[in-house]
C-alpha positions, -999 to 999 in steps of 0.1 A, spaced: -353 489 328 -357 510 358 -386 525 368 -407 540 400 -440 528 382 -457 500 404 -472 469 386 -500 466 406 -508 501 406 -505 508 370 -502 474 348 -516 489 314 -491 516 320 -463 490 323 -471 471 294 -471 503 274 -434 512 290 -422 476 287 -437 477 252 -422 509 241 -391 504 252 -386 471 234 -395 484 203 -371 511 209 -343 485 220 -347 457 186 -349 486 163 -312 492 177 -307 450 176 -321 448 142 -299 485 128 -267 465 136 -272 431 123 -278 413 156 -307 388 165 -331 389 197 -330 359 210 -357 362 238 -371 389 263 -366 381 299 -391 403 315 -379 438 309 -341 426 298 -337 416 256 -311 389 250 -296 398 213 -267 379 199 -247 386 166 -235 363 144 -262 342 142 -279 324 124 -253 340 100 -221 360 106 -220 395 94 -181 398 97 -173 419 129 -198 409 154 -182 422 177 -178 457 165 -222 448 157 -225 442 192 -209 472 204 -221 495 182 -258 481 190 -252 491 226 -239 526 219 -271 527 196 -291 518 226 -282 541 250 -285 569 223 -316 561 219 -329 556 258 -309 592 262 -336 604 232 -366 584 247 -359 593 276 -359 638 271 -393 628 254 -409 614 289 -390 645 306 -412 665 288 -441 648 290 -437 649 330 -429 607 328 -401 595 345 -362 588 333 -357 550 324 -320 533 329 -306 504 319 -279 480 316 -259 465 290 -229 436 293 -212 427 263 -193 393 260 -184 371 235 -170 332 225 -183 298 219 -217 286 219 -245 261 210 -272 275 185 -306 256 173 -339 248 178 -346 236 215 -379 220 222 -405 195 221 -437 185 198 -453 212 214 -430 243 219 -397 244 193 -379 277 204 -345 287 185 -321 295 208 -284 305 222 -271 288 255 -238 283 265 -208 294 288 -207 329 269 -242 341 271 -242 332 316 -211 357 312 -225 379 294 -258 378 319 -235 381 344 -214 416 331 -244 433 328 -253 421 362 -218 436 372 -229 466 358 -247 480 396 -214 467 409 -193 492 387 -217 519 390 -218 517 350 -249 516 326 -225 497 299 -190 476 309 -180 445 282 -153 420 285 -120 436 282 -111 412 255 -136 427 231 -123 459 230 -96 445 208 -119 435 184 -139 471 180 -130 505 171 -145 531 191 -142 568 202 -161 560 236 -137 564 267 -127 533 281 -121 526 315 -108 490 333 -121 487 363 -111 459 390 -118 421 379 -150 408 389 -160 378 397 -196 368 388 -221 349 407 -218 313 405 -181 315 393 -144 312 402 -126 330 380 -118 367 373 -130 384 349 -114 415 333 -139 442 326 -140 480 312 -164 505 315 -180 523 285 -188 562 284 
């Protein structure tokens, strides 16, 4: 989430943005059959297919993210008119293998997602800025969606902390 509010100038402001906008963001998780895994400041990690497989995750996934920015589009011509600023955000979409359970100790048990996948899929949305996008997935999961959104492939990127290319397209 972008914003030009400053923490230490307004914190009960930013708890009510970061607050509102995460409600906003799992009722579009939760619409679509996904799962939030965790918030990570102002981000939401949301995975589909877990604990239990709905059929096309993918197309979940993807239609979660169109859902999204619908919804930040309508959120956002409510703060126009309330003299609040526009908020943006970024969404990467990936998918593939990973480890899911409870990780933890006696004192904290957290269910979780980790794996290969999920540092990709941090790291497309990170790509994002890069591609002057608000939404680009894995190229490889547009095979597995139907959609009327424009598609665009831009160059591969290659993400921090990794060697190989990977094939991205742009969602508008």
């Amino acid at each position: 989430v972008g914003s030009e509010m400053c923490i230490r100038d307004r914190p009960k402001e930013v708890m009510r943005l970061l607050s509102d906008y995460q409600s906003i963001m799992v009722d579009a998780i939760f619409e679509n059959r996904g799962t939030v895994d965790k918030f990570i400041g102002d981000a939401v990690m949301a995975n589909f297919g877990t604990p239990k497989s709905y059929g096309n995750d993918a197309q979940n996934a993807f239609n979660c993210a169109v859902s999204m920015n619908q919804k930040l589009t309508n959120w956002n011509e409510n703060r126009k008119l309330n003299g609040l600023p526009e908020i943006h955000h970024r969404i990467g979409i990936h998918f593939g293998a990973c480890v899911v359970g409870n990780i933890g100790g006696e004192q904290r048990i957290e269910f979780a997602i980790i794996g290969d996948a999920v540092n990709v899929a941090s790291r497309i949305c990170d790509a994002c800025k890069q591609f002057d996008t608000d939404f680009l997935i894995r190229s490889a999961l547009a095979a597995h969606v139907y959609t009327d959104k424009n598609l665009e492939l831009p160059t591969d990127y290659v993400g921090r902390g990794r060697s190989e290319k990977i094939a991205l397209m742009k969602v508008y």
